[in-house]
C-alpha positions in Angstrom: -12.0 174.4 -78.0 -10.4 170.6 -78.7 -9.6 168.6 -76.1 -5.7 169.0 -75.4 -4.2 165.4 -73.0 -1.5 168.6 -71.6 -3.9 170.4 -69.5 -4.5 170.7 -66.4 -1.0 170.9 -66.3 0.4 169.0 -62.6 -0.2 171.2 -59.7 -1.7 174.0 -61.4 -4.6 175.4 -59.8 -8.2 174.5 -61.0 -9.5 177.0 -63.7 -12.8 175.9 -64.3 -13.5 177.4 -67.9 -10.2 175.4 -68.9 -12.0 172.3 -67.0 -15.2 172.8 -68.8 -13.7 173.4 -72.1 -11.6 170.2 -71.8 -14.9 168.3 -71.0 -16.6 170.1 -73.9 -13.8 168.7 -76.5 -13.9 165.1 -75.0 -17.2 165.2 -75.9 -16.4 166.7 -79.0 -14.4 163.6 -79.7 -16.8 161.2 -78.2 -19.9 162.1 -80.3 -17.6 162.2 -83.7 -16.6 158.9 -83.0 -19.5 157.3 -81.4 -23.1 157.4 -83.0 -26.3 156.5 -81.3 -27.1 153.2 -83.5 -23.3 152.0 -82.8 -23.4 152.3 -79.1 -26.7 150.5 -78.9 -25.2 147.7 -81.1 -22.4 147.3 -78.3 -24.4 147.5 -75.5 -26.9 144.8 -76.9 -23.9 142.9 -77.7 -22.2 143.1 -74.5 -25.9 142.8 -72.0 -28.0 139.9 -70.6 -31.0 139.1 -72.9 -34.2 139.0 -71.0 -34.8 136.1 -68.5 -38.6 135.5 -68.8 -38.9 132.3 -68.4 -36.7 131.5 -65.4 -38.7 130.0 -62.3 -38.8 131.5 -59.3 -37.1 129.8 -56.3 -40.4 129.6 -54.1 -38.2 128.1 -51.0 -39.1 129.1 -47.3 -36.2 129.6 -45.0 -36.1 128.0 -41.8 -34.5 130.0 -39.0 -31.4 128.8 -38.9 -31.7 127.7 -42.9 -30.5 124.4 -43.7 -27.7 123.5 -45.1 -30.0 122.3 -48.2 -31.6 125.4 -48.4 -28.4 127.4 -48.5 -27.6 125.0 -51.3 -30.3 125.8 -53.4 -30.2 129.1 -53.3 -27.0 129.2 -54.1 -27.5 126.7 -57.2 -30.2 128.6 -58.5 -28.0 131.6 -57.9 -25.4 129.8 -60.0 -28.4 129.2 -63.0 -29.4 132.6 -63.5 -25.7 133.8 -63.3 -25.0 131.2 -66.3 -28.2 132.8 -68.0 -27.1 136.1 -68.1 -23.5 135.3 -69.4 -23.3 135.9 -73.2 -21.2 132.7 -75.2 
């Protein structure tokens, strides 16, 4: 059955072979429009690379930390955030 935007029509009770056939015809729609090697392409695109080479922080934490140590977790934090942005 194709996916029709009118149904469930507001307040109508829940029919759930109208439910599943909706959600059989979005898919319908998805899969003609969307192939495998296309949605890999965007999601490569739109992902963090791999990070192999960034250090670990190898800092031991006083208790209370330091104000320093607070700081340098939080600029390494702000490094590997900046190396999993994509340009």
């Amino acid at each position: 059955m194709p996916y029709d935007p009118t149904k469930p029509a507001n307040n109508s009770p829940i029919v759930a072979v109208e439910l599943r056939d909706q959600f059989a015809g979005l898919k319908d729609l998805i899969d003609t429009k969307v192939d495998d090697s296309a949605l890999i392409s965007i999601l490569l695109a739109n992902s963090a690379g791999p990070c192999p080479d960034f250090p670990y922080l190898n800092l031991a934490v006083s208790n209370p930390p330091t104000q320093a140590q607070v700081q340098a977790i939080a600029d390494r934090l702000d490094e590997l955030v900046t190396l999993l942005k994509r340009a």
